[in-house]
C-alpha positions, -999 to +999 in steps of 0.1 A: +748+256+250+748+292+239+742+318+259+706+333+244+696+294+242+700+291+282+677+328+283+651+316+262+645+279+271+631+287+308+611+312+294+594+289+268+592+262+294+569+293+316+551+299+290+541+261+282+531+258+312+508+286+318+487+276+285+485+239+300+474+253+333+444+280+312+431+250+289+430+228+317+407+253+340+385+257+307+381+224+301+370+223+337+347+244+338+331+239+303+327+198+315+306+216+350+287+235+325+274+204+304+275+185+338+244+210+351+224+223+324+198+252+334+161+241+335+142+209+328+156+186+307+141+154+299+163+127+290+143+092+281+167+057+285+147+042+249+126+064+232+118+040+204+103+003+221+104-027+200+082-055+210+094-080+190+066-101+179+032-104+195+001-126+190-025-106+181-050-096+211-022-097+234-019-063+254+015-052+251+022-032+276+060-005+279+072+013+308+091+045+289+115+057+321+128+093+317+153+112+338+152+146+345+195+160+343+181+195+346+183+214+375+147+227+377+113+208+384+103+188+352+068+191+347+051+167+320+018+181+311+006+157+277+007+124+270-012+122+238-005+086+211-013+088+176-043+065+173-067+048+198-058+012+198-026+031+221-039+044+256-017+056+286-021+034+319-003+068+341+028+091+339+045+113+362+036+150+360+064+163+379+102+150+383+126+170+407+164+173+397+184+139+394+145+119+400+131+096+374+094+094+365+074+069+339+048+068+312+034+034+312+016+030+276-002-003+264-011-009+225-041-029+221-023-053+190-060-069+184-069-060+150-034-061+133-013-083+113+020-079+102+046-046+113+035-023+133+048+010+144+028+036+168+039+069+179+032+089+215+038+128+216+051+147+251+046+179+260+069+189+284+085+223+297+118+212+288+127+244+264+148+223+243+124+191+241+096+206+245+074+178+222+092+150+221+080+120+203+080+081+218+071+050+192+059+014+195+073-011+170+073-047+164+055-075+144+018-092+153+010-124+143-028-133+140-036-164+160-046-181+125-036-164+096-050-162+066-032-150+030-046-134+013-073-125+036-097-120+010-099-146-021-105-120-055-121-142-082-120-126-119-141-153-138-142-150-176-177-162-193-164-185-216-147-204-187-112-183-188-084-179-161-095-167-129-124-188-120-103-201-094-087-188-064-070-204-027-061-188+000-033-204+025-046-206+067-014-211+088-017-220+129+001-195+149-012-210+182+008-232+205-016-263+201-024-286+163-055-266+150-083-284+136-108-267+107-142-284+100-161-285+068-162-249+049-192-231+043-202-208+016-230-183+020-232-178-014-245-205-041-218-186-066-194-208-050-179-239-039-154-242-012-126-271-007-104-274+020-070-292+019-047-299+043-008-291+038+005-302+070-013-318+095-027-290+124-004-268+110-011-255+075-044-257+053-052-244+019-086-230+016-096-234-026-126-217-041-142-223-070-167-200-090-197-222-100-218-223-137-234-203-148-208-175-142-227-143-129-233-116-150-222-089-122-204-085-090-205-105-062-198-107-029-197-137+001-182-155+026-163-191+032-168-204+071-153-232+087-153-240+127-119-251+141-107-270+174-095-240+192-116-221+220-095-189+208-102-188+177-138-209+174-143-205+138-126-187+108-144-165+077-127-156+048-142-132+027-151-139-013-150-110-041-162-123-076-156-098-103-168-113-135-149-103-165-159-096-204-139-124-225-122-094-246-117-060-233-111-029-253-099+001-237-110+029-245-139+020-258-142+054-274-114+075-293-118+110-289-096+133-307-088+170-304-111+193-326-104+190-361-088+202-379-058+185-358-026+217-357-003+188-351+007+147-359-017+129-332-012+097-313-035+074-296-033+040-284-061+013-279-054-016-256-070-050-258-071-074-231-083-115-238-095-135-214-108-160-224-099-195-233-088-192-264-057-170-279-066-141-300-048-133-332-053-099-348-055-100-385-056-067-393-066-031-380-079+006-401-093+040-398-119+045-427-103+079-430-076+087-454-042+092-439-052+075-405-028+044-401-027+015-376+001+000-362-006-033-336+016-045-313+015-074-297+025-077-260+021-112-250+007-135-272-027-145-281-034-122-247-019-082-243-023-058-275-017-023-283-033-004-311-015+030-318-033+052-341-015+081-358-033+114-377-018+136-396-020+173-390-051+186-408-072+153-402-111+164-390-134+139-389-167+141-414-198+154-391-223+133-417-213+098-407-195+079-383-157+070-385-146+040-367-113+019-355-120-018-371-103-045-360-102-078-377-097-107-352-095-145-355-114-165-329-140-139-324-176-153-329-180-119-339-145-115-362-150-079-360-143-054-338-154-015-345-146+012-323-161+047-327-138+079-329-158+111-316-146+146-316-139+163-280-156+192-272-149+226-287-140+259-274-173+272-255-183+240-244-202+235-278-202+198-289-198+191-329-229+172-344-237+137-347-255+113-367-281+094-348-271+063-362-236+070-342-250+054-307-229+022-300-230+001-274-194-009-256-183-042-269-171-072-252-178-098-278-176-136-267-149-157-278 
């Protein structure tokens, strides 16, 4: 080995290990440093509790345990959760270096159904965490459920869809459950239960009864059952009654005239009733108005889409209207009025009496 080589090697050897012996001191002291922070620090083992699945009434109840790594008094100072049905049992105000302390929190699960997820804020004097934020999660099951929970009936007047509705009641408990006879409180109604599987699964049908009311309703369906937890079950009834044909809007209104640009607008019609609905034809008595109809599911969904040319006013001496000519319609035709919006100043252009038209929902 040359000379210089034998002069140098030692010397880098040295030098090698000098730097090994610096990083390793560092490293030393930088793992003491995160080892013993300054101050309070909280440090919580599971911030986030899930329950899994509860029945619903059962407490359930979570002991959040929290260390304090710091190496200064912790002091805990609110406890505060995000709603009522969460209340703190106790906590530990103040936790001394290397100590643990507890927040014991119980969620009252009574009056929900499905996921649930609750929060809890701490106020601590930990300068780093000084809110930190706990959560409740899991499912509750209601003893006996009920889907949907309220039965929505949309009956049509000519006897259309929506006259009847059902609503499934499932046994959560541990025991067969048994349902008695359902009762309505409401003469608008009729109520049949059936059974799906025995103890286990019932379907709850409603029906609305002849004649069909003439506005909304509202009621209830009761039945008693077998179980001292659960004594009886009440499922609430909506009955919206609906027009057999529904045109919306009932009223164009257009821009001032005359119009600075081409204009669009669109008029949707709805059937409900029993029979399908063909539309034979659709105009504006205005010149230069046209009507194009689309139909969106047959006999049922239409669209209307009106376009006027820039330039179009509508006459203030009589009234212009959207006619619609319709098949199956005791009344075959179908007028809708067009009105001006109001102009600048809040000034509204004249109208002829005769212009005063009821909305229509003609039977089919």
């Amino acid at each position: 080995m040359p000379k210089r080589d034998i002069l140098w090697w030692p010397a880098r050897l040295r030098f090698g290990g000098a730097g090994l012996a610096a990083a390793l001191v560092f490293a030393s002291l930088t793992g003491l440093a995160e080892a013993k922070p300054s101050g309070p620090v909280i440090k919580f083992s599971d911030p986030a509790f899930d329950f899994g699945t509860a029945m619903a009434g059962d407490a359930v109840l979570h002991d959040f345990v929290f260390t304090n790594t710091g190496d200064v008094t912790l002091e805990v100072t609110a406890v505060n959760p995000s709603c009522s049905c969460t209340t703190v049992n106790d906590w530990t105000r103040e936790v001394t270096p290397g100590q643990c302390g507890h927040i014991v929190l119980q969620l009252d699960s009574t009056r929900f159904n499905g996921p649930v997820t609750r929060t809890i804020m701490i106020t601590d004097n930990d300068p780093a965490r000084h809110n930190l934020m706990l959560s409740f999660r899991g499912t509750v099951r209601k003893l006996v459920g009920v889907n949907p929970p309220m039965i929505i009936l949309k009956p049509v007047a000519d006897g259309g869809d929506g006259a009847v509705g059902a609503a499934k009641i499932t046994d959560n408990l541990a025991e067969p459950l048994t349902l008695g006879k359902p009762v309505c409180n409401n003469s608008a109604f009729t109520a049949e239960l059936k059974i799906n599987q025995t103890g286990r699964e019932f379907q709850l049908i409603v029906r609305v009864a002849q004649p069909v009311p003439s506005s909304m309703l509202q009621g209830t369906v009761s039945m008693p059952t077998s179980s001292d937890r659960v004594p009886s079950i009440t499922v609430p009834i909506l009955i919206l009654p609906q027009a057999p044909l529904m045109v919306s809007p009932n009223i164009i209104t257009l821009p001032p005239g005359p119009l600075r640009t081409v204009t669009q607008e669109t008029v949707q019609l709805s059937n409900w009733g029993k029979k399908l609905l063909s539309i034979t034809g659709a105009n504006v008595d205005m010149p230069g108005a046209t009507v194009q109809i689309q139909e969106l599911q047959t006999g049922r969904e239409f669209n209307l889409v009106l376009t006027f040319p820039a330039g179009f006013k509508l006459p203030l001496d009589r009234e212009t209207s959207l006619t619609i000519s319709a098949a199956n319609l005791v009344a075959p035709l179908i007028r809708v009025p067009l009105r001006e919006s109001p102009v600048a100043g809040g000034k509204i252009p004249p109208k002829s009496p005769t212009m005063t038209v009821p909305p229509f929902s003609p039977k089919l």
